[in-house]
C-alpha angles and dihedrals in degrees: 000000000000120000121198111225092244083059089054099047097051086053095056089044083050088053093050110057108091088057082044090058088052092054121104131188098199161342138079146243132238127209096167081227092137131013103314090201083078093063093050106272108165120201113200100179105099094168123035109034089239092154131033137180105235092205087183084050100038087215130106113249114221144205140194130201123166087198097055128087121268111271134162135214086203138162119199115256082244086217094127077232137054119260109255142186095268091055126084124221150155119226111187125170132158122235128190116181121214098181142004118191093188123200131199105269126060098193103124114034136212101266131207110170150071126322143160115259085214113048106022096098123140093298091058109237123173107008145145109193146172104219144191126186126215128205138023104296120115097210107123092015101298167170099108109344146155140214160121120287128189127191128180132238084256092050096252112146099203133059126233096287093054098249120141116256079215120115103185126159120160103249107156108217124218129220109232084050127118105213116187111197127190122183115195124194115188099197093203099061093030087228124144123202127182131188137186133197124184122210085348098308133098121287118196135303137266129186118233125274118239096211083169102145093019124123127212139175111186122177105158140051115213149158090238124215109207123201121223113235116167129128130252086245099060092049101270179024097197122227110208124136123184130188118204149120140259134192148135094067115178136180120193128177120193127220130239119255081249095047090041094053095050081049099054089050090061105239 
């Protein structure tokens, strides 16, 4: 029997791909086990100690606070370029919470997740973050939720076809947890995933997030502190306030079948 070569090359392709799936074109992972300054850890928080490198624990201690200014512990994406909506990654941390002092409006979250250095400002352009809300309020599909928000590089909250870029069940978190949180972006589908476990097992469930039509530059990874802004009249400012850790981040971004077979050739 006579093969063609494009016969033979599909099969090796064919062959490939579960050491295709394992490929990755990027990213890095953080265990806080020396100086994370060195590898380029940016605290932005000149006022209020929000964030602080545990060298014994080899973890970064965090703290909330809805009535301080907004403030990041972030690392640059190290792309050379920002994520888009075109590219596909994996973002995964661990948080422990050690206290939660909640108020009574849930309108601004505690944020772990990717953002633009440029444009997330206070009125949360461009981002891709993990949240959890804190109080009463049923704003956003309270009380206590989390969640996954997405926001575009204009500051819209829905794709084309005006669904929310919002994911927010209530699932009330506890301090003394290990959560271990993984949100996955396939560029191609523009879909957006995200999973929790606590203490190792599964935690709740959230349906998938259609970002198809919404743009997105991301350059930096960060634990986001968000200020609450809103006015008496609307009900607020929140007061809410959490201590915790996080550690273990990781950001991973896949190749394409194309990228991962010049790779595998080794040029």
């Amino acid at each position: 029997m006579k093969f063609s070569k494009f016969t033979l090359i599909s099969i090796c392709v064919l062959a490939l791909l579960p050491v295709l799936s394992l490929a990755t074109g990027g990213g890095w992972t953080e265990t806080f086990n020396s100086n994370p300054a060195a590898r380029g850890w940016v605290n932005d928080d000149t006022s209020n100690q929000l964030w602080a490198w545990d060298s014994t624990h080899e973890k970064i201690e965090a703290q909330w606070s809805s009535l301080k200014a907004l403030t990041h512990y972030s690392r640059s994406v190290e792309l050379g370029t920002p994520i888009d909506q075109d590219q596909s990654f994996n973002l995964e941390f661990d948080v422990t919470f050690s206290r939660f002092s909640v108020g009574s409006f849930s309108n601004y979250p505690l944020a772990i997740g990717l953002y633009n250095s440029s444009s997330s400002g206070n009125r949360s352009y461009n981002i891709v973050e993990w949240d959890y809300y804190l109080g009463t309020d049923d704003t956003y599909g309270g009380p206590n939720y989390t969640g996954l928000s997405v926001i575009s590089n204009t500051g819209g909250y829905s794709n084309s076809s005006g669904a929310y870029t919002f994911i927010t069940p209530a699932y009330t978190l506890s301090t003394g947890v290990l959560y271990h949180i993984t949100l996955a972006y396939n560029g191609s589908t523009k879909k957006m995933d995200i999973t929790m476990t606590a203490n190792g097992s599964s935690f709740g469930s959230f349906p998938s997030l259609d970002l198809t039509g919404v743009n997105f530059e991301l350059d930096r990874v960060g634990i986001q502190n968000w200020f609450d802004d809103t006015p008496v009249s609307w009900g607020g400012p929140s007061a809410y306030e959490a201590d915790g850790s996080v550690d273990n981040i990781q950001l991973s971004i896949p190749l394409s079948i194309s990228e991962s077979i010049w790779t595998l050739m080794g040029n």
